[in-house]
N, C-alpha and C positions, 0 to 999 in steps of 0.2 A: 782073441780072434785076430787073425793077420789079413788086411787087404790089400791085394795087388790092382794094381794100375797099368793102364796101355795107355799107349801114346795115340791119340787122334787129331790130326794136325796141331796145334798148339797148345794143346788141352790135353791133362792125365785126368782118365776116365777111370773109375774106379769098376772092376771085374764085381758085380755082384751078379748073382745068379740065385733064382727062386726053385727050390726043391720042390716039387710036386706043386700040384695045383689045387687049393681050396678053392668050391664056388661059392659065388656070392650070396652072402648075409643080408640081406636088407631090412631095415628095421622100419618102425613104423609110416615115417617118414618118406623113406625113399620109396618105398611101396608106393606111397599117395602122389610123393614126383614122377617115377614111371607112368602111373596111369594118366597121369594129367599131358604129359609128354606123348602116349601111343594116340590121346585123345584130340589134342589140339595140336602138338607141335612134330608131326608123325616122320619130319626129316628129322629129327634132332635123335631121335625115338632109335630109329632106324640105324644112325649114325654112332648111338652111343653103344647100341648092341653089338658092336666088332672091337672094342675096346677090353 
């Protein structure tokens, strides 16, 4: 695998790029963070869902 880099003012950024898009997996866990997150913490909730 070859990767290419650009220049962004003083920093070589490396070209990575995501082929199609998987949606999100959550597993037990993050299931039980989101809830607790739309419940009590409904900016964060909000905020994390455009990520």
């Amino acid at each position: 695998m070859e990767i290419t880099y650009r220049k962004h003012e003083d920093f070589c950024v490396p070209n990575l790029l995501m082929h199609g898009s998987e949606p999100a997996a959550y597993g037990r866990f993050g299931r039980m963070r989101l809830k607790y997150l739309k419940e009590h913490r409904r900016a964060v909730y909000v905020g994390a869902s455009y990520i």
